[in-house]
C-alpha positions as CSV (number, residue, x, y, z in Angstrom):
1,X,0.0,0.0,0.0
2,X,0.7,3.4,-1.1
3,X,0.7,6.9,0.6
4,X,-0.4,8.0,4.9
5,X,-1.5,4.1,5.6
6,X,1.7,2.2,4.5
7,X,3.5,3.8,7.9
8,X,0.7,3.2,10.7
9,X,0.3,-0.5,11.9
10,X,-3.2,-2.4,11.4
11,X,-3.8,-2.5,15.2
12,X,-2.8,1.0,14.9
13,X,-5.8,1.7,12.0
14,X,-8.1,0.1,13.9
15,X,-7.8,2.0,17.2
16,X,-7.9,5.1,15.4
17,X,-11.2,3.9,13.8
18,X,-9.3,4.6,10.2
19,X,-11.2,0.8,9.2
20,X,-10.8,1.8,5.1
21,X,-7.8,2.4,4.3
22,X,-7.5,4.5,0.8
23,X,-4.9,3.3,-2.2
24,X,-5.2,6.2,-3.9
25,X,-5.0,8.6,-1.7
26,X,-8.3,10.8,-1.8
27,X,-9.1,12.6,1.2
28,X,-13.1,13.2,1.4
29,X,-13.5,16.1,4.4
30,X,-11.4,14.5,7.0
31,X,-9.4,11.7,7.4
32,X,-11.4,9.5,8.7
33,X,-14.3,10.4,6.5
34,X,-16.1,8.0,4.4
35,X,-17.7,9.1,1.4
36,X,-17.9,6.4,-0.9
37,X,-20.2,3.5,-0.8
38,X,-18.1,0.8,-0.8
39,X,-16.4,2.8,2.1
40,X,-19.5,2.9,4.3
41,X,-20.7,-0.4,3.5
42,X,-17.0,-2.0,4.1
43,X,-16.8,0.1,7.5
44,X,-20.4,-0.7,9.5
45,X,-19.8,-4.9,7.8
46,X,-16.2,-4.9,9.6
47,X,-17.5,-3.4,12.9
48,X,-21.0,-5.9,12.5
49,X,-18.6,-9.0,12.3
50,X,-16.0,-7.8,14.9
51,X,-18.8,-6.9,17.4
52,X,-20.6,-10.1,16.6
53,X,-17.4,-11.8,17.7
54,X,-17.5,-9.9,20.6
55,X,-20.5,-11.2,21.8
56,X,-20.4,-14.8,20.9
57,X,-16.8,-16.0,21.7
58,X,-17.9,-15.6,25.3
59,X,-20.8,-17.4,24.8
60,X,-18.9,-20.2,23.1
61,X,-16.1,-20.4,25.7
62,X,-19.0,-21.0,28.3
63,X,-20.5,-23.4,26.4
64,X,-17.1,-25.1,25.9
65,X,-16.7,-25.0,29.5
66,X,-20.0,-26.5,30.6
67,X,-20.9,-29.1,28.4
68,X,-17.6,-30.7,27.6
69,X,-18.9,-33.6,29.0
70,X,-22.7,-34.1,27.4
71,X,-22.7,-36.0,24.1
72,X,-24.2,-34.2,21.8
73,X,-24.2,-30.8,23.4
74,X,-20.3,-30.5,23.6
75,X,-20.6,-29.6,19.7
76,X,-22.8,-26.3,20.5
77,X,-19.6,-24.0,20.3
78,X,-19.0,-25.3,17.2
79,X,-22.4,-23.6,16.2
80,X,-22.1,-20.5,18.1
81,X,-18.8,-20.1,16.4
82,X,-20.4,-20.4,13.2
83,X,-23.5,-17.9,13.5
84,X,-20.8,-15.8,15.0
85,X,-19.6,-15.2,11.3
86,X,-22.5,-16.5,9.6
87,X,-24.8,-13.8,10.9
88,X,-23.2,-11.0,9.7
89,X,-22.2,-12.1,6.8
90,X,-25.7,-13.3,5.4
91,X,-27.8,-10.4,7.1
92,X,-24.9,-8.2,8.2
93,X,-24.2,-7.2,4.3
94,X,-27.2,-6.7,3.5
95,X,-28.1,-4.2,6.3
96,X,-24.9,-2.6,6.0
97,X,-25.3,-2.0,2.5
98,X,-28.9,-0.4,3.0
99,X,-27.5,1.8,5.5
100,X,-24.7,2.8,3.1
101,X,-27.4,2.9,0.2
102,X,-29.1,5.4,2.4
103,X,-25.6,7.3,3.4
104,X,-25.2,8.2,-0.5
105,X,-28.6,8.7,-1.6
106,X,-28.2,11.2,1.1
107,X,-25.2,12.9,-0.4
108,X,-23.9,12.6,3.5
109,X,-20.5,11.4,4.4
110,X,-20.3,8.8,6.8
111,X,-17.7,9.2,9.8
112,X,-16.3,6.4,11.0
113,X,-17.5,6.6,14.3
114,X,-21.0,6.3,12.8
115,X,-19.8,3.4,11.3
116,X,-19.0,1.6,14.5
117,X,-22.1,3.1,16.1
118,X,-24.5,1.1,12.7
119,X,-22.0,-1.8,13.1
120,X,-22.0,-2.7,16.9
121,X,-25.9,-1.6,16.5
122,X,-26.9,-4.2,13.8
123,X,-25.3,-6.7,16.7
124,X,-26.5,-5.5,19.5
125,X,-29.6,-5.7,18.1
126,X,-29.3,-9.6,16.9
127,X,-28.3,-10.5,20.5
128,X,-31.4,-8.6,21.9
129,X,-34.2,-10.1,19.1
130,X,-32.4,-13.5,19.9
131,X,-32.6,-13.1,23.8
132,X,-36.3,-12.5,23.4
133,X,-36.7,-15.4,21.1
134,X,-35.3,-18.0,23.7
135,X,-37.4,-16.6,26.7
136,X,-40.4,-16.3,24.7
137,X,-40.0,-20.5,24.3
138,X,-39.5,-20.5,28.4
């Protein structure tokens, strides 16, 4: 990579919230502006899938922890893990891609705290519709 990016670390990047890094070296307002679509979709998915992590890798280390012994139930992490990155990938795109669509139609740039505001939102949101699911079957 090219240009401001190619001397800052990726943790680095991410701390700073800087999630898109730009090749050819367009600035759009600020720095960490986003004014593309690609740009706003790329930055809400990456903070959807990293949040989602967030919330289930407890959950799966739990699981791990209690039902190493059970039978069948010792392969729930497995599953966890899986709608962990399945989740946002199948409905994580396509809101994150609606809330871009909207961004642009808009003519608004998209900061990149927005972004991880919409991102750990979309998950957030998952974890509460799916806690309601469960006690709803109690």
């Amino acid at each position: 990579m090219q240009g401001a990016y190619s001397e800052i670390g990726f943790v680095q990047q991410i701390l700073s919230l800087n999630l898109v890094p730009r090749e050819n070296g367009t600035k759009c307002g600020n720095d960490t502006s986003l004014c593309g679509f690609s740009e706003m979709w790329y930055g809400v998915f990456l903070w959807a899938v990293a949040s989602s992590l967030v919330f289930h890798l407890p959950a799966a280390l739990l699981a791990v922890a209690t039902l190493r012994w059970h039978k069948v139930a010792r392969f729930m992490p497995v599953a966890i893990l899986l709608m962990s990155i399945l989740g946002p990938v199948c409905g994580g795109v396509l809101t994150s891609a609606a809330i871009a669509g909207v961004y642009k139609a808009a003519g608004k740039k998209m900061i990149s705290l927005e972004a991880l505001v919409f991102g750990v939102g979309q998950s957030f949101c998952v974890l509460v519709i799916s806690f309601f699911r469960v006690l709803a079957t109690l």
